[in-house]
mmJSON file of the N, C-alpha and C atoms, coordinates in Angstrom:
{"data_MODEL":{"atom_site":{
"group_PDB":["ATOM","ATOM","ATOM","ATOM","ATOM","ATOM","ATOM","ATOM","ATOM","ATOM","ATOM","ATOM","ATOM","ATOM","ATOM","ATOM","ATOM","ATOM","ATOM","ATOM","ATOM","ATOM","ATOM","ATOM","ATOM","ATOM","ATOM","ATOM","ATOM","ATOM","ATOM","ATOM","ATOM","ATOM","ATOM","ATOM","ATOM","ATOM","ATOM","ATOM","ATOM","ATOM","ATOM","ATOM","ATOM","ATOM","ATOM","ATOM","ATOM","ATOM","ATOM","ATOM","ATOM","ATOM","ATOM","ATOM","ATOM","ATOM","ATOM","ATOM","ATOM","ATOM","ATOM","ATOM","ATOM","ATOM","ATOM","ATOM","ATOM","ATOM","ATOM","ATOM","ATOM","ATOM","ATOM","ATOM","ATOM","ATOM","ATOM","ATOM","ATOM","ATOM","ATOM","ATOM","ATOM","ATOM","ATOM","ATOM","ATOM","ATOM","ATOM","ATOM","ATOM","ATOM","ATOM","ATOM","ATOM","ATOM","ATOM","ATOM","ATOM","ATOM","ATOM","ATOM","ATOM","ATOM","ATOM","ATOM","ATOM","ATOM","ATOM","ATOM","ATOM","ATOM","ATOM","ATOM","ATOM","ATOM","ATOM","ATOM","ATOM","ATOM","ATOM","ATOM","ATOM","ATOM","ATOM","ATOM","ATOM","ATOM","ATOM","ATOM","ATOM","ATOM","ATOM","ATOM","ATOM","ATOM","ATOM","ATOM","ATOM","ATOM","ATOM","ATOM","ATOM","ATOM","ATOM","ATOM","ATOM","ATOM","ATOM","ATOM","ATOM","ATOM","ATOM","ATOM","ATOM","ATOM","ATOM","ATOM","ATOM","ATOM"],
"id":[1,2,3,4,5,6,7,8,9,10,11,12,13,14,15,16,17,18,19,20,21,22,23,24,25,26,27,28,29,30,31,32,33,34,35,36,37,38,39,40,41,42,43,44,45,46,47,48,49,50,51,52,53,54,55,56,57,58,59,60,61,62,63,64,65,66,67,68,69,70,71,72,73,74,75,76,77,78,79,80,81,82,83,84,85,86,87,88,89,90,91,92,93,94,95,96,97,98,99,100,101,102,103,104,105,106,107,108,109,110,111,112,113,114,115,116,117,118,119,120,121,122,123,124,125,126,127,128,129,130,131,132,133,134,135,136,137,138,139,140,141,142,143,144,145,146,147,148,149,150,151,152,153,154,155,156,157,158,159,160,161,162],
"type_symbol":["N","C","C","N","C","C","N","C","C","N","C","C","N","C","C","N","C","C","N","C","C","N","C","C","N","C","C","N","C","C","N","C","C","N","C","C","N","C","C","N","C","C","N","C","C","N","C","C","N","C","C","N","C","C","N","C","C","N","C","C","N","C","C","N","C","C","N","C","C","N","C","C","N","C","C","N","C","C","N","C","C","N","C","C","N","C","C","N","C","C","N","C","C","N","C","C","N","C","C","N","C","C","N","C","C","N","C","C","N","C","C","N","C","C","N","C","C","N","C","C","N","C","C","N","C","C","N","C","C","N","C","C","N","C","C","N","C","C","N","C","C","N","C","C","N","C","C","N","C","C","N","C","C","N","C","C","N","C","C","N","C","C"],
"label_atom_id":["N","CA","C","N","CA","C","N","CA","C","N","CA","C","N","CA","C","N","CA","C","N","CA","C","N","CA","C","N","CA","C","N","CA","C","N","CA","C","N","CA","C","N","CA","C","N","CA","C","N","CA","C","N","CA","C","N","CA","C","N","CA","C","N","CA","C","N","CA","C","N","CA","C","N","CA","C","N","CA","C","N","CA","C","N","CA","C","N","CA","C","N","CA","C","N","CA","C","N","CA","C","N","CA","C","N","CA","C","N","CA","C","N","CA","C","N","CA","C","N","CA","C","N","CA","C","N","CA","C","N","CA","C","N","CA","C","N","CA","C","N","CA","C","N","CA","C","N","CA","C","N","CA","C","N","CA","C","N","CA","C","N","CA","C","N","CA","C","N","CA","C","N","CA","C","N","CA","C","N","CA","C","N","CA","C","N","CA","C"],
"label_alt_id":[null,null,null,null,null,null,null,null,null,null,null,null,null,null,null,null,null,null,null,null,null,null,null,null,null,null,null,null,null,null,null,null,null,null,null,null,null,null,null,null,null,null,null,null,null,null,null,null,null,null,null,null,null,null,null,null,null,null,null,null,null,null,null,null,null,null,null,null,null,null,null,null,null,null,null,null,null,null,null,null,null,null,null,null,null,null,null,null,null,null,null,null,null,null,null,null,null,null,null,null,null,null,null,null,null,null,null,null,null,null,null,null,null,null,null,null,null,null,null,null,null,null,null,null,null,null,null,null,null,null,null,null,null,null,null,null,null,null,null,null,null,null,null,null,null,null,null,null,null,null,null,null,null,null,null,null,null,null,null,null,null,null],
"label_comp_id":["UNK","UNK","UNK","UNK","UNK","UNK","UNK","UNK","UNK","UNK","UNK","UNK","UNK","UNK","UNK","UNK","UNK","UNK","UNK","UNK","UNK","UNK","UNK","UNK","UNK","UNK","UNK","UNK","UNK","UNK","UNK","UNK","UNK","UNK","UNK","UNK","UNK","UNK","UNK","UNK","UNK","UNK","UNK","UNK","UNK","UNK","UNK","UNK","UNK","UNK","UNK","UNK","UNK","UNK","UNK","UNK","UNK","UNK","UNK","UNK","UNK","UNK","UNK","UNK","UNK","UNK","UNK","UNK","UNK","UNK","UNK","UNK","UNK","UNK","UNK","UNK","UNK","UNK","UNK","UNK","UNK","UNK","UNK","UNK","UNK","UNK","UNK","UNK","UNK","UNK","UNK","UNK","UNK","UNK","UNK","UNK","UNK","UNK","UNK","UNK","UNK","UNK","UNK","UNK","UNK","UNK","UNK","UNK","UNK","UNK","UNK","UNK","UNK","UNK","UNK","UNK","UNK","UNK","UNK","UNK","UNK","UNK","UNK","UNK","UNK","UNK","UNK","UNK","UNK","UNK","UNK","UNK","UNK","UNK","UNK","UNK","UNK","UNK","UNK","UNK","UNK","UNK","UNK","UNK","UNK","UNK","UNK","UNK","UNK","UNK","UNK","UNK","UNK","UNK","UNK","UNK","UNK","UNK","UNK","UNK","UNK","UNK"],
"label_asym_id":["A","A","A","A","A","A","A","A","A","A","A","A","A","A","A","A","A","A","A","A","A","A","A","A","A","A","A","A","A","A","A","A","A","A","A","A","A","A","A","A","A","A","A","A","A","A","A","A","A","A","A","A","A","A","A","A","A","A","A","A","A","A","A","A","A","A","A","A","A","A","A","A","A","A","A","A","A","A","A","A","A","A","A","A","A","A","A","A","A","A","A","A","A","A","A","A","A","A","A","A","A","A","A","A","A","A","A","A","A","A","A","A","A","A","A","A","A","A","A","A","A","A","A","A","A","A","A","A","A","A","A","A","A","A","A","A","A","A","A","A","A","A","A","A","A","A","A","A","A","A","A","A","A","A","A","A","A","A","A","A","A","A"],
"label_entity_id":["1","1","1","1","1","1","1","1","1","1","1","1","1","1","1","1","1","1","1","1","1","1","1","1","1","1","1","1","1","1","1","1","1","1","1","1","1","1","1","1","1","1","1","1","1","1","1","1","1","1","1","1","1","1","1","1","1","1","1","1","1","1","1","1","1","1","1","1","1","1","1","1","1","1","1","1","1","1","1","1","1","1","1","1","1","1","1","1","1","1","1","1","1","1","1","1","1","1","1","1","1","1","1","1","1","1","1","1","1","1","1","1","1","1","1","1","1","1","1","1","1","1","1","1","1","1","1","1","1","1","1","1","1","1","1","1","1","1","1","1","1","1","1","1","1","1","1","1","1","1","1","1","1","1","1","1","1","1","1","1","1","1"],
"label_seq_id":[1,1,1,2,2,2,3,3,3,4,4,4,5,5,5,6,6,6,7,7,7,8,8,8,9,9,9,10,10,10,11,11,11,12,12,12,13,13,13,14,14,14,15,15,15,16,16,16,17,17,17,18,18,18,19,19,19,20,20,20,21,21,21,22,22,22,23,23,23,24,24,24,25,25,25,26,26,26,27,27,27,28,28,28,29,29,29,30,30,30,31,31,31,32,32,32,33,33,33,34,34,34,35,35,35,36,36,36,37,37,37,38,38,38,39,39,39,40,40,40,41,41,41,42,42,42,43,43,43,44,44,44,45,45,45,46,46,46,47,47,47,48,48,48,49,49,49,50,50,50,51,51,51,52,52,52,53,53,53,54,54,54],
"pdbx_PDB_ins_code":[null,null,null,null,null,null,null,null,null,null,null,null,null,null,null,null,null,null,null,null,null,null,null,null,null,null,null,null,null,null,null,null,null,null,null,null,null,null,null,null,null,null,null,null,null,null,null,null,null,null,null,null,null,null,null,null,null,null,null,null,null,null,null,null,null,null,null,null,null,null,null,null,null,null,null,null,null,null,null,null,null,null,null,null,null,null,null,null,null,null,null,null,null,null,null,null,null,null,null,null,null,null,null,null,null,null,null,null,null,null,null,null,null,null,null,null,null,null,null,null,null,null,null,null,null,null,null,null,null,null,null,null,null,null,null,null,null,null,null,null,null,null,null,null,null,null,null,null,null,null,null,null,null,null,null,null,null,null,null,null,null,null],
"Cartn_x":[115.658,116.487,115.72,114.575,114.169,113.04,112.963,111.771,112.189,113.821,114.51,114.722,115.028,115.604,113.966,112.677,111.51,111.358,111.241,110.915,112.087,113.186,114.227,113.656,113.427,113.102,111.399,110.603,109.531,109.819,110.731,111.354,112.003,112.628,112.994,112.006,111.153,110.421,109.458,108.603,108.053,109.267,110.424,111.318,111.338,111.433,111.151,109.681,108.795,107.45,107.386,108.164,108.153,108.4,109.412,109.941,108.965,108.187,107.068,106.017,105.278,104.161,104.888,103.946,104.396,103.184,102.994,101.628,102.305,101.523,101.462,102.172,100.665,100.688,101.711,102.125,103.429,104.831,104.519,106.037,105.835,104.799,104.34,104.583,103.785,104.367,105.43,106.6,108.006,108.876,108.551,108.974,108.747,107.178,106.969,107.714,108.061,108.624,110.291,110.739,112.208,112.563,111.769,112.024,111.855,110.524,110.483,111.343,112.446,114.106,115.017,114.886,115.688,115.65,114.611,113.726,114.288,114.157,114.597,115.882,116.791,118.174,118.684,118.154,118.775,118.764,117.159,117.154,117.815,117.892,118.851,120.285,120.798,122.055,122.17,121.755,121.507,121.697,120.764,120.599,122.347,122.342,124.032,125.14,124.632,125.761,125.873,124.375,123.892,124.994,124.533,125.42,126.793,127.592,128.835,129.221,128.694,129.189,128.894,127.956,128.478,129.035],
"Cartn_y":[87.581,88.26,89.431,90.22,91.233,90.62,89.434,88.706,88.878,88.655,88.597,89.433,90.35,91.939,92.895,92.314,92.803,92.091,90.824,89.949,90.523,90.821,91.086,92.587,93.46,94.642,94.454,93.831,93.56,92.911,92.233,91.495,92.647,93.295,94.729,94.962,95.569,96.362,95.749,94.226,94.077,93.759,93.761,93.369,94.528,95.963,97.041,97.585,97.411,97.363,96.375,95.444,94.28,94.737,95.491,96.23,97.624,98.001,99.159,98.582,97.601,96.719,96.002,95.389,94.017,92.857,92.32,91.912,90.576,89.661,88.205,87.859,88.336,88.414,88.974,89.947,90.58,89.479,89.335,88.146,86.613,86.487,85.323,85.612,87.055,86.858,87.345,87.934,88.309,86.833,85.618,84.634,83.811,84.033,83.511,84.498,85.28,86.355,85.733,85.615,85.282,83.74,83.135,81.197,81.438,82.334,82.842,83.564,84.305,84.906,83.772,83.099,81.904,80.782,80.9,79.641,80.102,81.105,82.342,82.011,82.243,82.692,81.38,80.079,79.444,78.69,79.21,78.789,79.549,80.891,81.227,80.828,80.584,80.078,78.912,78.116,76.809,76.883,78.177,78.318,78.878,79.782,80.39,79.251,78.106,76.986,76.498,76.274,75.487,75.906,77.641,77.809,77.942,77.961,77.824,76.826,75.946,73.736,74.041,74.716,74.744,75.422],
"Cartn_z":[192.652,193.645,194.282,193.457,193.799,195.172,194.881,196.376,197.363,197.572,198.904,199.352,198.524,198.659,199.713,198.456,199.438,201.04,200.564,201.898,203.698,202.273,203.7,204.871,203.468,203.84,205.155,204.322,205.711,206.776,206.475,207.571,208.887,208.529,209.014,209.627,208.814,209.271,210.347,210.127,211.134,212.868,212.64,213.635,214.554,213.85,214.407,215.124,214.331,214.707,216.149,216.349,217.346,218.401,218.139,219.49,220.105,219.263,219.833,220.371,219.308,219.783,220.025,221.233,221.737,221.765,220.403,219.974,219.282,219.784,219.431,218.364,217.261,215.891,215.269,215.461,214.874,214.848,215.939,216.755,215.45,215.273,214.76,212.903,212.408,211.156,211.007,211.933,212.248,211.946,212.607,212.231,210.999,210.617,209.601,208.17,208.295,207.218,207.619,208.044,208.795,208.017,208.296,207.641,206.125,205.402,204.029,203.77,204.575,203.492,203.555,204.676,204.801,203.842,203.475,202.247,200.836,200.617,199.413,199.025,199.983,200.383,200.141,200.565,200.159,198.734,198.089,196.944,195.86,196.395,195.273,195.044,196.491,196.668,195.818,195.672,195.047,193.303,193.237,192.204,191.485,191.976,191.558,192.308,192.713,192.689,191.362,191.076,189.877,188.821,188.87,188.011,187.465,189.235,188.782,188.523,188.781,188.241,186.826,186.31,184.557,183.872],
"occupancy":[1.0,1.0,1.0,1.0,1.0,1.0,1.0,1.0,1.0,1.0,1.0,1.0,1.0,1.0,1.0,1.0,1.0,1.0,1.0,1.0,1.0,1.0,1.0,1.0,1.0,1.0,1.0,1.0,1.0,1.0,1.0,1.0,1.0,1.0,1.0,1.0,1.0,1.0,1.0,1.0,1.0,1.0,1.0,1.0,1.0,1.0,1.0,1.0,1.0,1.0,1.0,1.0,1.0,1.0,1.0,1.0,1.0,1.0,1.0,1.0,1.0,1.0,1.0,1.0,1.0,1.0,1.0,1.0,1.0,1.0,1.0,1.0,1.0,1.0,1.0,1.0,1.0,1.0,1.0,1.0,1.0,1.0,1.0,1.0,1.0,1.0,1.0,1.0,1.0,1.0,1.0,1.0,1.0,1.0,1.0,1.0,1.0,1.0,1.0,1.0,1.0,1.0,1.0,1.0,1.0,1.0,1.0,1.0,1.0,1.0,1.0,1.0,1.0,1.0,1.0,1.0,1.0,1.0,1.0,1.0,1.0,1.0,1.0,1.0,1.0,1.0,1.0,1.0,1.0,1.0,1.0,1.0,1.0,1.0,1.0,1.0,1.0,1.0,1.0,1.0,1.0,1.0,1.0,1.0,1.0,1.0,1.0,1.0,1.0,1.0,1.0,1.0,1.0,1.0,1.0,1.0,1.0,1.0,1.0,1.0,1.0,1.0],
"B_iso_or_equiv":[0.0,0.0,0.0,0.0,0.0,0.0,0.0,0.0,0.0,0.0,0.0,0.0,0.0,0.0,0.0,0.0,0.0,0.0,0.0,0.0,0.0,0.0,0.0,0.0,0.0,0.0,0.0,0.0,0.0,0.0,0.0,0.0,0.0,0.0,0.0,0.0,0.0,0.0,0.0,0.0,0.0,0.0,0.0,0.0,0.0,0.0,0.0,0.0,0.0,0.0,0.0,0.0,0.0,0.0,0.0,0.0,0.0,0.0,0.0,0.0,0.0,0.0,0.0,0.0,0.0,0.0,0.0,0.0,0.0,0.0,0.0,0.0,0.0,0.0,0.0,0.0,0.0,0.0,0.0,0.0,0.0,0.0,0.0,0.0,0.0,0.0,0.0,0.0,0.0,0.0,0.0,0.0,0.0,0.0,0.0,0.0,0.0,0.0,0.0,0.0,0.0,0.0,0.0,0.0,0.0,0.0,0.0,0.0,0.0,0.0,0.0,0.0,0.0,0.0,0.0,0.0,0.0,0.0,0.0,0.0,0.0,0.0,0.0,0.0,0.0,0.0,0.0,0.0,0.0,0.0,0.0,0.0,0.0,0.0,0.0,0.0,0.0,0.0,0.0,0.0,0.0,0.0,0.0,0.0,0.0,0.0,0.0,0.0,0.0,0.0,0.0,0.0,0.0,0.0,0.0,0.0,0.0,0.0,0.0,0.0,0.0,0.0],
"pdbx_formal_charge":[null,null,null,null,null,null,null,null,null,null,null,null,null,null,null,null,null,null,null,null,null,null,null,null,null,null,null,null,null,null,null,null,null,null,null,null,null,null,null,null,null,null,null,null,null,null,null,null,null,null,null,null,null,null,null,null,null,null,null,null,null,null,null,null,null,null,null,null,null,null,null,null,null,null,null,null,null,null,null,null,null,null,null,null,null,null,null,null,null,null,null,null,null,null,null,null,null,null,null,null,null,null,null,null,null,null,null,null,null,null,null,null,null,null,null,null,null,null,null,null,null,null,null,null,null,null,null,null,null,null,null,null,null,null,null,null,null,null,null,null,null,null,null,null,null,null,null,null,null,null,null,null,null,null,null,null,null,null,null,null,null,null],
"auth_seq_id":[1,1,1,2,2,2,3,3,3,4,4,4,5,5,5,6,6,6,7,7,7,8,8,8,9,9,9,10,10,10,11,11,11,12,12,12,13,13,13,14,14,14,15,15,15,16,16,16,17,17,17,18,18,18,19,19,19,20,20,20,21,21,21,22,22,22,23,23,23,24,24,24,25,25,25,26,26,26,27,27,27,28,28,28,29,29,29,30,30,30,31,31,31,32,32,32,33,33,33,34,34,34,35,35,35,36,36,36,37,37,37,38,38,38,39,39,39,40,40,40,41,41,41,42,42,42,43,43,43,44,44,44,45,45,45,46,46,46,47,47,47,48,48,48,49,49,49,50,50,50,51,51,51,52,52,52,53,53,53,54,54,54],
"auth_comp_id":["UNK","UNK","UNK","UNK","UNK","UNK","UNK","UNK","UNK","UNK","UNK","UNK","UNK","UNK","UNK","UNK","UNK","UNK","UNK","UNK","UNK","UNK","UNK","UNK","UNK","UNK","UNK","UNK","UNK","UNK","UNK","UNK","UNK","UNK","UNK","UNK","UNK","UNK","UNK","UNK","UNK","UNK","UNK","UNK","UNK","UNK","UNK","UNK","UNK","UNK","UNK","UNK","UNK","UNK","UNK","UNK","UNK","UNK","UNK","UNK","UNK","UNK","UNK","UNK","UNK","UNK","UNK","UNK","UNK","UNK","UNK","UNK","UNK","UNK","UNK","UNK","UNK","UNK","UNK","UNK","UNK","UNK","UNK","UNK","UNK","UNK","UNK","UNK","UNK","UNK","UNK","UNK","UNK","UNK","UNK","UNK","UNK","UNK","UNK","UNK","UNK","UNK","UNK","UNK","UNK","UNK","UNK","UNK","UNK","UNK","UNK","UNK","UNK","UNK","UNK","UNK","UNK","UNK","UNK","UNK","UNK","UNK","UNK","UNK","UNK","UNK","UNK","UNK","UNK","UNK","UNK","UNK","UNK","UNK","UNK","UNK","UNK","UNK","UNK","UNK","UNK","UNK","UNK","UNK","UNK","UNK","UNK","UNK","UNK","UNK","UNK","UNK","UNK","UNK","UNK","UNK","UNK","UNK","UNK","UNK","UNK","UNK"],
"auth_asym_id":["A","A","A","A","A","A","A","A","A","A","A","A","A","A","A","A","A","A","A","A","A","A","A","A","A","A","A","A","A","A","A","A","A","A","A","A","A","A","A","A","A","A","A","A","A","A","A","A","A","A","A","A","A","A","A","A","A","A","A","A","A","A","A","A","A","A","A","A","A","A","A","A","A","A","A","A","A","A","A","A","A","A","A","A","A","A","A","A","A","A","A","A","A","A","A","A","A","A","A","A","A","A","A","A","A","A","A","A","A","A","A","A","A","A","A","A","A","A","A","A","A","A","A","A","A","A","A","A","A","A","A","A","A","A","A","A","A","A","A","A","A","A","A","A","A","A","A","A","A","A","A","A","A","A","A","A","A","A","A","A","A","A"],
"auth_atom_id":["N","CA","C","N","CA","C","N","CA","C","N","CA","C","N","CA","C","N","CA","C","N","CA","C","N","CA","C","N","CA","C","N","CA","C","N","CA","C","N","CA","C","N","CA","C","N","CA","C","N","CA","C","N","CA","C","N","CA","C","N","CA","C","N","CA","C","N","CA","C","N","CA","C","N","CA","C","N","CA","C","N","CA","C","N","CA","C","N","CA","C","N","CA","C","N","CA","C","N","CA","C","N","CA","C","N","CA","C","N","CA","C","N","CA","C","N","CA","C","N","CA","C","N","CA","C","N","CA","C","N","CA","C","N","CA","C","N","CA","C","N","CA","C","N","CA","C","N","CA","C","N","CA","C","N","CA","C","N","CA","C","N","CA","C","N","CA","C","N","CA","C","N","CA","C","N","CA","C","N","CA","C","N","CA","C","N","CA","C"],
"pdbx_PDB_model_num":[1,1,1,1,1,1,1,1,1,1,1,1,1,1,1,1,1,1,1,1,1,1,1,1,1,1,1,1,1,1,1,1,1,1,1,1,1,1,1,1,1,1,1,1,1,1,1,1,1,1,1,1,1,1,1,1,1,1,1,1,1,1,1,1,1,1,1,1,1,1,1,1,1,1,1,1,1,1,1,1,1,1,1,1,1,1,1,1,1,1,1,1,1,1,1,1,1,1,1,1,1,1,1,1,1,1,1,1,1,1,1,1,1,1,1,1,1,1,1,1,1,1,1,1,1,1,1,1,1,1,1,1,1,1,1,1,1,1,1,1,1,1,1,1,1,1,1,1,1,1,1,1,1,1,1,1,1,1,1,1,1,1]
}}}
């Protein structure tokens, strides 16, 4: 849980950074950080399904 919690937080932060610079690269690992909380988020979800079915 503590991955998502970081990942979310850079996620932030480069979103903000996005809006000062206006640089490719930023935009690019802005998305690539964005699909990795999404990836996270849903595996944990999964995971605390897991666990309520038992």
């Amino acid at each position: 849980m503590e991955k998502l919690i970081v990942w979310s937080v850079i996620d932030v932060l480069l979103f903000v950074s996005r809006s000062f610079f206006d640089s490719k690269l930023i935009s690019l690992v802005f998305v690539f950080c964005t699909i990795w909380v999404f990836v996270l988020f849903v595996g944990y979800a999964i995971q605390a399904f897991d666990c309520l079915k038992k």
